[in-house]
Structures are given as structure tokens and as C-alpha cells.
C-alpha positions as CSV (number, residue, x, y, z in Angstrom):
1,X,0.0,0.0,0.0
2,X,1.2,3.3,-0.9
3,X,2.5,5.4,2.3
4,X,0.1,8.6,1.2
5,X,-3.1,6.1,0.4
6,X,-2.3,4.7,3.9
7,X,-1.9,8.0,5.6
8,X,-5.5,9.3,3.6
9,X,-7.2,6.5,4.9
10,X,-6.3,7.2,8.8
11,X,-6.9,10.9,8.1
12,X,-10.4,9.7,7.1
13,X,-10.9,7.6,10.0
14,X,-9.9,10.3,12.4
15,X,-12.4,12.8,10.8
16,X,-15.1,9.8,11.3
17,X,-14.4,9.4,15.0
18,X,-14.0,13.5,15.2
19,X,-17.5,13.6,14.1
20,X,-19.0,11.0,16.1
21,X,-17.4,12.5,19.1
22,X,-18.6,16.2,18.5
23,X,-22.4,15.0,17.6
24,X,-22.4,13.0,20.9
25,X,-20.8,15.9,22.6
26,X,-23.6,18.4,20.8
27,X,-26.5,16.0,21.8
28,X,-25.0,15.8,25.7
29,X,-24.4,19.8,25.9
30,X,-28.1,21.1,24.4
31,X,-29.8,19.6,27.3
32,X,-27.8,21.7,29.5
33,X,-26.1,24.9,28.6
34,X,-26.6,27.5,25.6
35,X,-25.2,27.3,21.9
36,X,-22.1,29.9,22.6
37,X,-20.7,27.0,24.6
38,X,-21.3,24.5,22.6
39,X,-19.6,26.3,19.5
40,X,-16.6,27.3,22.1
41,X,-16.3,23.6,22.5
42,X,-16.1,22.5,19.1
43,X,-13.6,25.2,18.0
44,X,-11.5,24.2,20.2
45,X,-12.2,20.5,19.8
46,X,-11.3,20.9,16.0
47,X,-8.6,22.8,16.3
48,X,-7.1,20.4,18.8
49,X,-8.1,17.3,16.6
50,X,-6.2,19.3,13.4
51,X,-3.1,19.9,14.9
52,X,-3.4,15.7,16.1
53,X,-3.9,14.5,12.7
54,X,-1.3,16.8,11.0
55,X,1.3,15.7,13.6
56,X,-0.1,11.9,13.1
57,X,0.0,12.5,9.2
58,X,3.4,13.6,9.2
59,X,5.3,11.2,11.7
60,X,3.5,8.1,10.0
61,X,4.3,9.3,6.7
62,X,8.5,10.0,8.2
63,X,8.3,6.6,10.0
64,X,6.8,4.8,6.6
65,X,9.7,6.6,4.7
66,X,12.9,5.7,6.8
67,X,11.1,2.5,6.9
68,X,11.0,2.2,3.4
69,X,14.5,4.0,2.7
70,X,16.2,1.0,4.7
71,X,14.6,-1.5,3.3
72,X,15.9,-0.6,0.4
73,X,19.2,-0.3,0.9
């Protein structure tokens, strides 16, 4: 499998759970609070779950590569 199909695929899956998570959290926050902190808390949730896939995206796609590069030595 190619190390960016690879890497695609778990940036998908992390945008899948990401979703799941802020919908739950959404459905958990109406019964409780107002709508200024519920978008708060998905700002922040997004921009926290951005910077964790970037980082993710890049170090498997370094790892893959030194992998790769040694391997083919």
C-alpha cells in the first residue's frame, strides 16, 4: 500500500471518530447549557483534533519513509 493512500485512509478515519465524538458531545451539551458554549467547545475540539492529525499524518508518513529507505538499501 502506498505510504500517502495509507496515511489518507487514517486521516479519514480520524475525521469519522472527530464527528462522532462532536455530535455525541452536541447531543449531551443542548440539554444543559446555551449554543455559545457548545460552539466554544467544538472550536477548540477541532482545532485540537487538526493539529493531532497533521502531527499523526506527518510522523507516520516520516516513519513509513525511513522504513522504506532502509529497506531498500
Amino acid at each position: 500500500m502506498d505510504i500517502f493512500l495509507f496515511n489518507l485512509l487514517f486521516f479519514l478515519v480520524l475525521i469519522l471518530v472527530k464527528i462522532n465524538f462532536i455530535s455525541a458531545l452536541n447531543t449531551e451539551l443542548k440539554k444543559e447549557s446555551k449554543n455559545y458554549l457548545i460552539i466554544i467547545i467544538n472550536c477548540l475540539f477541532i482545532i485540537i483534533f487538526l493539529w493531532l492529525s497533521i502531527t499523526v499524518f506527518l510522523e507516520i508518513t516520516l516513519i513509513l519513509r525511513r522504513t522504506f529507505d532502509n529497506l531498500s538499501l
